[in-house]
N, C-alpha and C positions, 0 to 999 in steps of 0.2 A: 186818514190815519186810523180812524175808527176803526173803521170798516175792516179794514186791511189785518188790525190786529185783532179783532176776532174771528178773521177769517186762520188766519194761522193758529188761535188756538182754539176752534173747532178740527184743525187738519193733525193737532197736534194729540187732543183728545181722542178721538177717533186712531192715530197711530199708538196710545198707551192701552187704550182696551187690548187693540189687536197682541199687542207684546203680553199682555197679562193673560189673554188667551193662549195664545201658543207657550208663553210658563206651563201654566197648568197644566197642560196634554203633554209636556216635555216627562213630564213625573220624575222629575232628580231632586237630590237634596236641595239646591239652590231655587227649585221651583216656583215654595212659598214665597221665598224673599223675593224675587224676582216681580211676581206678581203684586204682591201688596205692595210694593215701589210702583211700579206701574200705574197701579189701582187709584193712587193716595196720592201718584203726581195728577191722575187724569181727575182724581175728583178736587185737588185744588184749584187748577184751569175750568173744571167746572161751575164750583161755585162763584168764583173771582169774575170769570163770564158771565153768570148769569146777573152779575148785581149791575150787569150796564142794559138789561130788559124789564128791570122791574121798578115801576114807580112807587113801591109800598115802601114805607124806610124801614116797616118791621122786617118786611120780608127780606132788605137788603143788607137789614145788620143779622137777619139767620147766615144767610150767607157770607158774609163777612164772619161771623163764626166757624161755620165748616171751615171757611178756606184758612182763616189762623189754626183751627186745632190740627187738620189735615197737615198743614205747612209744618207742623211739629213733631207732628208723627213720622213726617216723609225723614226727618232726619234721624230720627231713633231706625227707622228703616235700614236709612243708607250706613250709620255704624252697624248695626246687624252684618250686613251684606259685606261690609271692610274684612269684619270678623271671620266671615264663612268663606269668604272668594278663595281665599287660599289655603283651605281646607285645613287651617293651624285650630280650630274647634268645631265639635258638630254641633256644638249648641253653646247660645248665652251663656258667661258664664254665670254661675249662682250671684243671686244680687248679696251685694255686701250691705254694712249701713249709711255708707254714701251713696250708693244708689238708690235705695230706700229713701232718702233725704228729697234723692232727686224725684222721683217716681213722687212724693206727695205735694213737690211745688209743682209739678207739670200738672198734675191732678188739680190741684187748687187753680192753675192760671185756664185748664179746659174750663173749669166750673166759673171762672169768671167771662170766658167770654161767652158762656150762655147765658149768665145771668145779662150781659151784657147787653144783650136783643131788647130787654124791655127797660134798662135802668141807662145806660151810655154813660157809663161811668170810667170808659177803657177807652170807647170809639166812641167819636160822636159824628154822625152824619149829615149832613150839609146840601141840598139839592141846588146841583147848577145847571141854570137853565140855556139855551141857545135864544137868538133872537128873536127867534119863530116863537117861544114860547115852550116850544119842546125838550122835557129832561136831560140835558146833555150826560152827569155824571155824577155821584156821590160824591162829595168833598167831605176827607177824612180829617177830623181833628183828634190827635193823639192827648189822651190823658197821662198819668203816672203808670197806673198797672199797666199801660199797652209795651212800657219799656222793662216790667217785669217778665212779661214775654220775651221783651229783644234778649235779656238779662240771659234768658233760658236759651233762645235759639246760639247767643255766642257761647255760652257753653258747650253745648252739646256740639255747635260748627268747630270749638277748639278739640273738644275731645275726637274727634271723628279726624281733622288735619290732624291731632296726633299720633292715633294710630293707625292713620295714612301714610305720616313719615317712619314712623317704629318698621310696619309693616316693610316700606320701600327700600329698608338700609338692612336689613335683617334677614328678609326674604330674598333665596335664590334671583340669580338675574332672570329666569324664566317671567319670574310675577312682576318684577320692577318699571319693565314699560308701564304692563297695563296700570298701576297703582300710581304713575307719573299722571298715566290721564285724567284718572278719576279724581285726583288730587287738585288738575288745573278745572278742569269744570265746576269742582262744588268750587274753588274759590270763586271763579265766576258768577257764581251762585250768590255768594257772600257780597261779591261786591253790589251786584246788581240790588243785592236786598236792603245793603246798606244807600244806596245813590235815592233808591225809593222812598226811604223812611226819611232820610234828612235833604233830598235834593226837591226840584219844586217839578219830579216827574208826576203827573196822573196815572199816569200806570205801571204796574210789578213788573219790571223786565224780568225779574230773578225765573218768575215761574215757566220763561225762555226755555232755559238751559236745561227747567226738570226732564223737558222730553228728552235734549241729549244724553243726559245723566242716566235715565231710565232707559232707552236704546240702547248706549255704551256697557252697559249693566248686562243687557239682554243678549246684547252679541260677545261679551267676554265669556260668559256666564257658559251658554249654549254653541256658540261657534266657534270664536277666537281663541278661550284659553283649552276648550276639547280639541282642536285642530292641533293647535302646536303643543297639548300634554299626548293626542296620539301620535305628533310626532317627534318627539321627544323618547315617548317610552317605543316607538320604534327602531329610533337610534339604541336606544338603550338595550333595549331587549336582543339587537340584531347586531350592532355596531362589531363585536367580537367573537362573533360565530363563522365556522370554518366555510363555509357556502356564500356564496354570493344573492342579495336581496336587492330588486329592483326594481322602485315601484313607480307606477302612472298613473295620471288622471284620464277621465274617461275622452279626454282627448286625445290620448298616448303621448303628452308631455311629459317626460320622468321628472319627477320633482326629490325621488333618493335614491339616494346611491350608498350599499353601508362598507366597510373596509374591503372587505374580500372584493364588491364590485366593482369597487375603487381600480382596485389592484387589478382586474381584472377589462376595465372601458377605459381606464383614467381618471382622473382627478379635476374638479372644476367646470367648467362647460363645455369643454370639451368630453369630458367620462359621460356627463349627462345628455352630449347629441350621439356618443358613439353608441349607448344603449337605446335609443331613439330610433335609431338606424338598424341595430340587431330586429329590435321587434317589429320593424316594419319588415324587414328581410323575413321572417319568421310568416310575418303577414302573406306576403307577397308568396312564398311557397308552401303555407299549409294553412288557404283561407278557409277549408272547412273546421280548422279544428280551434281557428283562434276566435271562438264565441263562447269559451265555454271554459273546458279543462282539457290540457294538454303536455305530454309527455313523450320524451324525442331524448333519441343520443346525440350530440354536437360536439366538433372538433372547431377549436379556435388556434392563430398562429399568436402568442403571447410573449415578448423577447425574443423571439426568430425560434420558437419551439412549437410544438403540437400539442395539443393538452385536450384532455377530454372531458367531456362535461355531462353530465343529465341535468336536461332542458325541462325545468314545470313552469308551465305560463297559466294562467288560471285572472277569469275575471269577476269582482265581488260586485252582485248585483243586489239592488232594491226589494222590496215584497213585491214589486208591479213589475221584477226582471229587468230593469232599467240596469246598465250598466254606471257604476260608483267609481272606482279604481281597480287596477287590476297590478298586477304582481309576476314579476319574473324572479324564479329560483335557478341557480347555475349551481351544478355541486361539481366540485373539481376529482374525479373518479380516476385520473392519469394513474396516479400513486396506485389505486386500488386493482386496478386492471393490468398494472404492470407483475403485483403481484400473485395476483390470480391468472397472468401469464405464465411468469415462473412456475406455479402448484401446478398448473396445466402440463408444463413444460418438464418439473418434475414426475409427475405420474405418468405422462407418458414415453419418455424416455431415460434409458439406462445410466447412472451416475457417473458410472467411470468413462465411457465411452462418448455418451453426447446422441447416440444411434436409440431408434426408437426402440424400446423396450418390447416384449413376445408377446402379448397381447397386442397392444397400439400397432404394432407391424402388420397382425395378422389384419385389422381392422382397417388401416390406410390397404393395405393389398388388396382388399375386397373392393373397395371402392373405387378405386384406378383402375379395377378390372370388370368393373359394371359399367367406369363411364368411357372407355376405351374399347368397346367390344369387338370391333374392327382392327385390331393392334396385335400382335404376335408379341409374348412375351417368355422369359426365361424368369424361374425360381429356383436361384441358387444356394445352396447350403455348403457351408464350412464348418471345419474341425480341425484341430491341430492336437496332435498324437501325442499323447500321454503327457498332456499340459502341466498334471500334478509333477511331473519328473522334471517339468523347467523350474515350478515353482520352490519345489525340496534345492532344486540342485544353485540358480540364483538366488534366491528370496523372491519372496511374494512383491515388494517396490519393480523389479526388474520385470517380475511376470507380468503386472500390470501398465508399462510402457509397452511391452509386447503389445499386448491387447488393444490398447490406445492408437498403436503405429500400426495395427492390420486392421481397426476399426478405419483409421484414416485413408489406408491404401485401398479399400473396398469401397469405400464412400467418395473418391476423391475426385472421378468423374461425375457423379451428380449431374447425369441426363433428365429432361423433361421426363417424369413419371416413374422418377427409377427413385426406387424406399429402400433404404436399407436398416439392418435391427440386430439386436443382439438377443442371440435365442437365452441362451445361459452358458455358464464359463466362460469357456474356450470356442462355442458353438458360435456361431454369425449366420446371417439372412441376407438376402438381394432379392428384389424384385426390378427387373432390367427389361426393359423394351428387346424383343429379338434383334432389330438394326441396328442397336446401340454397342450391340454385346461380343463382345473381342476376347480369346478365350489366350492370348497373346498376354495379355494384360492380366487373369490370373497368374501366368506363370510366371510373369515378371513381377509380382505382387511377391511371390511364394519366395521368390530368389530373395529379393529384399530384406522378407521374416529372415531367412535363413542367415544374411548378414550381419543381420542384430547380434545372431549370438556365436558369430564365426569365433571373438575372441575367444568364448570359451571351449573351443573345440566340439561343438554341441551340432549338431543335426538337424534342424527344426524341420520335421512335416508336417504341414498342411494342406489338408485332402478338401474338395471340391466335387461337392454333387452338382450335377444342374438336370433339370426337369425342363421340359418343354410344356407349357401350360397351351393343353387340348380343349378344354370345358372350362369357360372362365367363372361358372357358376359352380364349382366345386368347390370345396373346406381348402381357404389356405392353411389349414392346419396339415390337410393330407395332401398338399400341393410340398410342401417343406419334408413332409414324415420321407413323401419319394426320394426328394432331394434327398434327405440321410439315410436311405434304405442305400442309395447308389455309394456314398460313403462309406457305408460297412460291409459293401460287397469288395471295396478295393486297399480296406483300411493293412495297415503291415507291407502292401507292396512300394519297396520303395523306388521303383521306376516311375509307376503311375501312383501318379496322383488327382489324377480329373476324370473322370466317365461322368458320360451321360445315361443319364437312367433309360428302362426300358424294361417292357412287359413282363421279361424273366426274372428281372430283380424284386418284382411282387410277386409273381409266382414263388421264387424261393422264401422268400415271405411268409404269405401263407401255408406254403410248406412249413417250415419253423415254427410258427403258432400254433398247427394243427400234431406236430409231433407233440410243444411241449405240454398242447389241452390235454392229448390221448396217456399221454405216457403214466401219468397216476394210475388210471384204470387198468391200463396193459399190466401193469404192472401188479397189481393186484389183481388181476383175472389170468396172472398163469400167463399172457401173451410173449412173457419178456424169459427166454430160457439160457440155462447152461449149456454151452457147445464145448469141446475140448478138442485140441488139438497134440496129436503126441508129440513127444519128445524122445529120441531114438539114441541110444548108443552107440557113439561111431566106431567101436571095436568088435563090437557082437550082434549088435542091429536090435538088441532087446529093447522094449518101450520102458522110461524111468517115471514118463509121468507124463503129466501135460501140461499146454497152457488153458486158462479158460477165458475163453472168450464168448461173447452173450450177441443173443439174434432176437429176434423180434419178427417174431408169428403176426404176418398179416391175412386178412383176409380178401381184400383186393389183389395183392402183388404177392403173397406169399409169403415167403422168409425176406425182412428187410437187411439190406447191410450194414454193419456198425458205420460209414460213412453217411450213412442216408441220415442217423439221428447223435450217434455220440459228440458231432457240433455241438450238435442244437442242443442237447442236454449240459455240456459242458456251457456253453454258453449262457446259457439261461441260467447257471447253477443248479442244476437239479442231477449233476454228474456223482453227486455225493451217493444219493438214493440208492444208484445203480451202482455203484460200488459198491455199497453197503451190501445189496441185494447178495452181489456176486461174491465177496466174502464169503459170505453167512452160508449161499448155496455150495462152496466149494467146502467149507468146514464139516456141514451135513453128511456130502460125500464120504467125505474123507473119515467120518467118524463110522459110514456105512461098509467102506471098503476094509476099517481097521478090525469091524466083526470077522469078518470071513477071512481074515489074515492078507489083506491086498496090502501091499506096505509103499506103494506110489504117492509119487507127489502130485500138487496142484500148486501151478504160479498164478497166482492173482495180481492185478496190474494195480499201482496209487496213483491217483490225478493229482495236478497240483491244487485245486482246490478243494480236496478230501481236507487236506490241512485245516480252511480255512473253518470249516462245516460240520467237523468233529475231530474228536481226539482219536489219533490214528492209532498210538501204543494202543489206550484204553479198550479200543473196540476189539481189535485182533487178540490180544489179550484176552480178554473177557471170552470172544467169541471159543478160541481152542480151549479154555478151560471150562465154557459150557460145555461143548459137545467131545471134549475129551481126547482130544488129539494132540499130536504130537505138533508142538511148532515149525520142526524141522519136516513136516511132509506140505504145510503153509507155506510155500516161495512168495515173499515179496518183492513184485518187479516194478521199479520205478524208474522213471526216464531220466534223462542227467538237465532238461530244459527243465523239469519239474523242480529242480535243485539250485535253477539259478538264483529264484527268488527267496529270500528268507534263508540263505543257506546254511546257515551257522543253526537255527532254530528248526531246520529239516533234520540236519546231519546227526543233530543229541535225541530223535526220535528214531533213526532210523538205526542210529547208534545203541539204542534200547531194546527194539527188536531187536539185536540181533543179539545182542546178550541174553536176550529172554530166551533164542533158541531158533528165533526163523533166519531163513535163510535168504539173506538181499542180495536181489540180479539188479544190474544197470540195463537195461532196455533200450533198444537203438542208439548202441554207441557205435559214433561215429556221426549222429544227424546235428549235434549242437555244435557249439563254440568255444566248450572247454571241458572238455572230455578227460585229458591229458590231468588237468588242475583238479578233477571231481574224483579222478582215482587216486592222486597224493590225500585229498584232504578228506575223505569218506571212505571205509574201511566198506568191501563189497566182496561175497561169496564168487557172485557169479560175475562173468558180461558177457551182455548176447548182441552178438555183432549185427549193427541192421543190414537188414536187405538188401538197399540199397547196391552194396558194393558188388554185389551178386550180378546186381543188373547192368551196373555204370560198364556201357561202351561193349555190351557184348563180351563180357567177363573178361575184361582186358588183361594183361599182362600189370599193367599198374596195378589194378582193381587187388589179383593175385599176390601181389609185393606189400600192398597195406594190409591186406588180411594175415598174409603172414607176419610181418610185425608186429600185428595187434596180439595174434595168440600165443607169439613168443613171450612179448611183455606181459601178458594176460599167465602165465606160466611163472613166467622170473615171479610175481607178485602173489604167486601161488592161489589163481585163479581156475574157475571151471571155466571153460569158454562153451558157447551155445552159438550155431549160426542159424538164424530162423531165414525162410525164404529158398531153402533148397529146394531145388524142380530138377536138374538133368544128373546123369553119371560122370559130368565130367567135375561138376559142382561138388560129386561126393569124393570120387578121387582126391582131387585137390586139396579139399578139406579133412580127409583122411592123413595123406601126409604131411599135412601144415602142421597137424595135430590139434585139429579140433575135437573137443569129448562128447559134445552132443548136436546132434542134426533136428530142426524142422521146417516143413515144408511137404509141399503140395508132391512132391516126389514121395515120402511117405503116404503119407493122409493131410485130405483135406481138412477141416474143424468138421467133426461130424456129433452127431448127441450124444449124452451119457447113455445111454440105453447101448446105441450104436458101440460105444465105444468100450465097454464093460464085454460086449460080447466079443471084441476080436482081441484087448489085449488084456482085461484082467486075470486069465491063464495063466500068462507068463507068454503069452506069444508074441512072435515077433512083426517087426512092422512092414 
């Protein structure tokens, strides 16, 4: 039994060093206490021990001293330690004067048991021997003051049980196990100290329990209550964050799961093997990445949905790289990507339509056309003819169903590799594999459009470029520009409505660009001149005037024809200029020919977008009262198509001139669609019958019968009539006795120069 029992508290000593060491090197608040518990249990087994090896009684009542004062210190320890475990103080509190009290009887009871070594006034020792003769053990006989000790250790055992239990019923349930244990061991303690002193044991059982006491201490201290305060505040810190937190031991056993992961594996042991099994799946197809740190997109099926996730796995190693635990993050990105779909989805295509937008179009066209290079394709472009004229005439809601339902009927076959996009307005795109492309199915597309708005009696065209894509490495920009080059070579015909582009459609093109670069400079370098054409009297054959009409001095080709550019400048807008030009050079004349007493006219033609471009009174005006002419030798000729538009806002300008003094002709009447209605409603000097009728059918008998109608009415209305286009004698006859008043035409004179033309009639001669 001896034997046995100092064997255990050598095993047990030897195990308090070791804990008081690893305190120390821990370096935490709890460090100190931890230690000097340890220290103060090992040095009470120590001395207690050593009093069964020494025959000296002095030496055995030293010892016997250590071990009572140590014995009493270990309990002021373990209140310390009560106090600090649960971090409710960092320090004792200030002694009051009951502790004071206490502090000088514990003082007075240490100083008695050292006096105690030479006097045995507390302890008295007793040598008992074995039958051998051999020391077997100190037998202790207790005086009074040894129970002023006992007196101090139950106090200090009651105060430490009491705030054992204050602690245990106060403190969170986090702390309450561990303070259940520490509460059942020191009573243990108490008991065994108490069975020693009054029972007939030889030896302290109590100093048993110090080692578990100080063990228990060491691994709440260092292990136990860190383990579950970091897992604790990892609940806490994670428990309600929108991502999922998944953590393992370095065995890949998940030991948490925090809500979102919950929600995400399951609940219970089952969430904690379904996340077990993710990261082994994760294992199993990217084992180079799972030693370390790691980031992945992952899609999981979660309530029979798809859901996506960013995947961080990461594992927390030691200073020596040892893997500790490691950590799965899952962030649920579904929401996020959906709508960074949609922004996608919105910038890249059109709002109203749903079709990709004129950038995005050109960009997917490119790339269908790089990886398809072996594939014959068509680039289609659309237009629908004076859209603004649907939208004035329904409302803007109507116009855009339109647009919606030709969006849909162009998009609706949706073949492998076939884009389509909405350029702007009214404008649309197609990018169409050649095999796919059925040219059937625009026209039954167009019929459609046109159905929408049959109720309102309305017309709808929609014109159809399509381009054959030769060079798939070319700008779909100028893959589409074809396509609408081929639209405005056919735009106004309302037969056709589809061509296919081709080389002359860019030829006239660049034709058009190069009239409208040149024309500024021609224009100012003298290129662009006055030509005159006479105007003859159909009773005396005298010349009254002219028209002017303007040529264009080239140096390639010569004299150009007013059809080669007056398009192109009318269309570009730049028809203004040229009118303006031709004005101002007819007024010149005119103010040159009023020196010398020439008293002829000049008719000057208005386009319909002189209107728009400047004040047509203002300038004409202005211009005869700079250069001093008379308005009535100014003919203003304007077409009756030029009067369709704005007409009420033409008619009180044209209404003006003619108050002011000049004299307004109607210009190829007979080529529009209400000729009849623009002579009631616009009060006109002249009208000069077009051409046309001159030529229709080899100057028919019809031809004949309308003309003469026209210059009867043209009479009753107390008009001048003018027929331009004269070429034969039978053309003059006839117009002779219809009663035409003035003839021109190539039968007189062709349009020849002012120079030219100053010398054969400003005389007075005839034509």
């Amino acid at each position: 039994m001896r034997t046995l029992y100092i064997t255990w508290n050598a095993i047990s000593i030897i195990s308090l060093v070791v804990f008081a060491f690893f305190a120390i090197k821990k370096k935490t608040r709890l460090s100190p206490i931890v230690a000097a518990l340890c220290f103060l249990a090992a040095l009470c087994l120590i001395s207690y021990t050593a009093q069964f090896y020494t025959t000296s009684k002095r030496l055995a009542l030293a010892f016997c001293a250590i071990y009572y004062i140590c014995d009493l210190c270990v309990l002021f320890v373990i209140y310390a330690f009560v106090i600090s475990i649960a971090e409710i103080s960092h320090s004792i509190k200030k002694p009051s004067l009951f502790a004071g009290i206490f502090y000088v009887c514990a003082s007075l009871n240490i100083i008695s048991f050292v006096v105690n070594i030479w006097t045995e006034h507390a302890i008295r020792l007793t040598p008992v021997f074995l039958g051998s003769g051999r020391l077997d053990y100190w037998e202790k006989t207790f005086a009074w003051p040894i129970y002023f000790n006992l007196a101090l250790q139950i106090f200090m055992c009651a105060f430490i049980l009491l705030a054992l239990l204050k602690r245990t019923f106060k403190l969170p349930n986090f702390y309450r196990s561990n303070f259940i244990t520490i509460s059942i061991l020191f009573l243990c303690v108490i008991a065994m100290n108490n069975i020693y002193y009054y029972g007939a044991f030889k030896f302290d059982l109590s100093i048993l329990f110090y080692v578990f006491l100080a063990a228990y201490a060491f691994q709440i201290s260092f292990w136990g209550i860190k383990a579950a305060l970091l897992n604790t505040m990892l609940s806490l810190a994670s428990e309600n964050i929108s991502y999922g937190v998944i953590c393992f031991d370095n065995l890949g056993n998940c030991f948490y799961l925090n809500r979102e992961g919950r929600n995400i594996f399951g609940y219970g042991e089952m969430g904690l093997a379904c996340a077990e099994a993710y990261r082994n799946k994760l294992r199993a197809q990217y084992p180079e990445k799972m030693f370390g740190f790691m980031t992945l997109t992952q899609t999981m099926q979660i309530n029979n949905q798809t859901r996506y996730f960013d995947c961080e796995y990461k594992i927390l190693k030691d200073k020596k790289g040892r893997g500790i635990v490691s950590y799965l993050k899952l962030v649920d990105t579904t929401e996020e990507l959906a709508r960074l779909e949609e922004e996608k989805f919105r910038t890249e295509h059109d709002a109203l339509t749903g079709l990709y937008n004129r950038s995005t179009f050109f960009k997917k066209a490119s790339e269908i056309l790089r990886l398809n290079k072996n594939s014959d394709f068509y680039l289609i472009a659309t237009d629908i003819m004076d859209f603004k004229i649907v939208n004035n005439l329904f409302g803007e809601q109507e116009g855009n169903e339109i647009l919606k339902l030709h969006a849909a009927l162009i998009s609706s076959a949706n073949h492998p590799n076939s884009i389509y996009g909405r350029m702007s307005g009214d404008k649309f795109a197609a990018l169409v594999p050649k095999n796919f492309f059925d040219i059937n199915i625009i026209t039954q597309n167009n019929m459609t459009l046109q159905q929408t708005v049959a109720k309102y009696n309305y017309k709808l065209q929609n014109y159809t470029g399509i381009y054959e894509i030769s060079d798939k490495y070319e700008d779909p920009k100028l893959m589409y520009d074809k396509a609408a080059m081929t639209i405005e070579n056919i735009r106004g015909n309302l037969e056709r409505t589809t061509a296919f582009y081709d080389s002359s459609i860019m030829d006239k093109q660049i034709h058009d660009k190069r009239v409208a670069s040149e024309f500024e400079s021609a224009l100012a370098n003298g290129k662009i001149t006055m030509f005159l054409q006479p105007q003859v009297n159909a009773m005396d054959g005298k010349v009254l005037g002219a028209e002017a009409l303007v040529r264009w001095a080239s140096e390639e080709n010569g004299l150009r024809p007013p059809s080669d550019f007056l398009p192109v400048l009318e269309k570009s807008g730049m028809i203004h200029k040229l009118d303006q030009f031709m004005w101002e050079e007819a007024a010149k004349k005119l103010s040159q020919w009023k020196i010398v007493g020439n008293d002829m006219y000049i008719s000057v033609n208005i386009s319909a977008k002189d209107f728009y471009y400047c004040d047509v009174y203002k300038y004409l005006t202005e211009l005869v009262q700079k250069y001093k002419v008379s308005p009535q030798n100014l003919n203003v000729e304007i077409t009756e198509t030029s009067l369709m538009q704005d007409e009420s806002e033409r008619r009180q300008v044209l209404q003006k001139l003619k108050d002011f003094g000049f004299t307004i002709e109607m210009d190829d009447f007979g080529s529009g669609y209400s000729s009849l209605n623009t002579l009631v409603d616009v009060e006109m000097d002249t009208l000069k019958i077009d051409m046309g009728f001159l030529r229709s059918a080899n100057f028919s008998q019809k031809s004949k019968d309308i003309i003469t109608s026209i210059i009867s009415m043209s009479k009753t209305l107390g008009m001048t009539v003018i027929t331009e286009g004269v070429e034969t004698d039978d053309q003059v006859e006839f117009l002779k006795e219809s009663g035409c008043d003035i003839f021109q035409g190539y039968y007189f004179s062709k349009p020849i120069s002012v120079e030219e033309f100053e010398k054969k009639y400003c005389d007075g001669g005839l034509a």
